[in-house]
Structures are given as C-alpha cells and as structure tokens.
MIPA-261947 format. One record per residue (C-alpha): x, y, z; residue in one letter. Coordinates in steps of 0.2 Angstrom, whole numbers, padded with zeros to 4 digits, always signed. Layout:
<rs>
XYZA/...
</rs>
This chain:
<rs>
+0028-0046-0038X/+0012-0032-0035X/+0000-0026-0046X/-0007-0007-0041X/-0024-0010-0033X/-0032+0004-0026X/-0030+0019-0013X/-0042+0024-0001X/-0043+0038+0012X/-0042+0032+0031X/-0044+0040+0047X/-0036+0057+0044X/-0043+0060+0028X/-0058+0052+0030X/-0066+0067+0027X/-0057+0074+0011X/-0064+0080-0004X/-0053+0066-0013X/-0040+0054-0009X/-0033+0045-0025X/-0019+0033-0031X/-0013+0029-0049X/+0001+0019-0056X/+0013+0030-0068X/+0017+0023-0081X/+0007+0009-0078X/+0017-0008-0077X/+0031+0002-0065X/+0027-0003-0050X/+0028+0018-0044X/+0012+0021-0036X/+0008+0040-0033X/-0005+0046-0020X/-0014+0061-0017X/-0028+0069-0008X/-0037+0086-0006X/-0046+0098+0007X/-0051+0112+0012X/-0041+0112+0029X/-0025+0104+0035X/-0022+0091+0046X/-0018+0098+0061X/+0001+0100+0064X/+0005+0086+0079X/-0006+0074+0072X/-0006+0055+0071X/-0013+0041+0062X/-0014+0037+0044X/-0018+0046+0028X/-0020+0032+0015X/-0020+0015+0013X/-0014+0006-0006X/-0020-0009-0010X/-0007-0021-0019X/-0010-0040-0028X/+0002-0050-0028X/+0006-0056-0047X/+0020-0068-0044X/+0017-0085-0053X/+0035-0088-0052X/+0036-0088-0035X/+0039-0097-0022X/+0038-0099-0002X/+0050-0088+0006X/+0054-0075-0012X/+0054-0057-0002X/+0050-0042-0012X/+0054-0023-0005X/+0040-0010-0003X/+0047+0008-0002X/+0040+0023+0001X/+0048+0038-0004X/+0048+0054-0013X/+0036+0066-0002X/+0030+0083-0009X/+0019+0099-0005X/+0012+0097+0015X/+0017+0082+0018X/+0036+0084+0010X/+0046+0086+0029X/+0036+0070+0034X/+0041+0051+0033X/+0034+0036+0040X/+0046+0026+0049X/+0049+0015+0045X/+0052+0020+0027X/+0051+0002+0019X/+0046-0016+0022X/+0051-0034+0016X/+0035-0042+0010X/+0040-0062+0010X/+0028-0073-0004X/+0020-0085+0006X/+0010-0100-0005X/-0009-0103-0001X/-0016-0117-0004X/-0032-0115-0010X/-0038-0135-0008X/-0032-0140+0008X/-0034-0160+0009X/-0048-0161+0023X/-0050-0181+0030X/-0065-0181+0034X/-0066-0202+0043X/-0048-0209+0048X/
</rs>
C-alpha cells in the first residue's frame, strides 16, 4: 500500500550532521533510518527525531482497506527507546480529484 518517500531530520536532530532513510531491499516495505552527531541528545529529552515520508501505491484499493505501519527493531543510542505507541492502522481513504461543483441550480 506505501512506497518509501523520504526521511528528514525534525526538531531534535535538526541540527545533525545527517539524518537519512533508505528502503532495503528496495520493494520491501522495511524502511531503515539513521542520523549522526557529534553530541547526544540529552538523556530526558522529548520530541521527535525523524519524520518518513510514505505514498500510498494502492490502485486496488478501496475506501476503508487498512494497512499497518510498525515501527520496530531499535539499535545503537536509541536501542532501550520505543515510541508508544509502536504501531498504527493507516485506513485508504479515496480522493476525488474532480469533485462535481454546480455552479447555477
């Protein structure tokens, strides 16, 4: 249903040498994200640390298909951390791109 977008750094990493995403292997839908200083981020700290873009790719769905976003697998600094919570159901919602507009009754 997504297609890996991109990743940025937000507000505590806005500073960071480099914040980085990449889809491996590519087509898996397992998006890894990392980032670099100098310095931590200091212990009691909140906020966020990234943001991943997704697209959805669904044309075979319809209003109401849900799709399950996890996020998992934490490693180096960040490995006793998790956000809570730890996954969400993304429900396809149609747009329609020409609404129908009448302009005189």
């Amino acid at each position: 249903m997504f297609s890996y977008d991109s990743t940025s750094a937000v507000d505590l990493t806005a500073g960071w040498i480099q914040v980085a995403g990449n889809e491996n292997p590519p087509g898996s839908g397992i998006v890894t994200v990392g980032g670099f200083h100098t310095t931590a981020i200091p212990e009691g700290s909140s906020g966020q640390i990234a943001t991943v873009r997704l697209k959805v790719i669904c044309a075979a769905c319809v209003t109401g298909t849900p799709s399950v976003i996890q996020i998992q697998t934490y490693s180096d600094d960040i490995a006793a951390m998790g956000p809570q919570p730890d996954s969400t159901t993304f429900t396809y919602q149609a747009l329609l791109l020409f609404p129908k507009i009448t302009l005189f009754p």
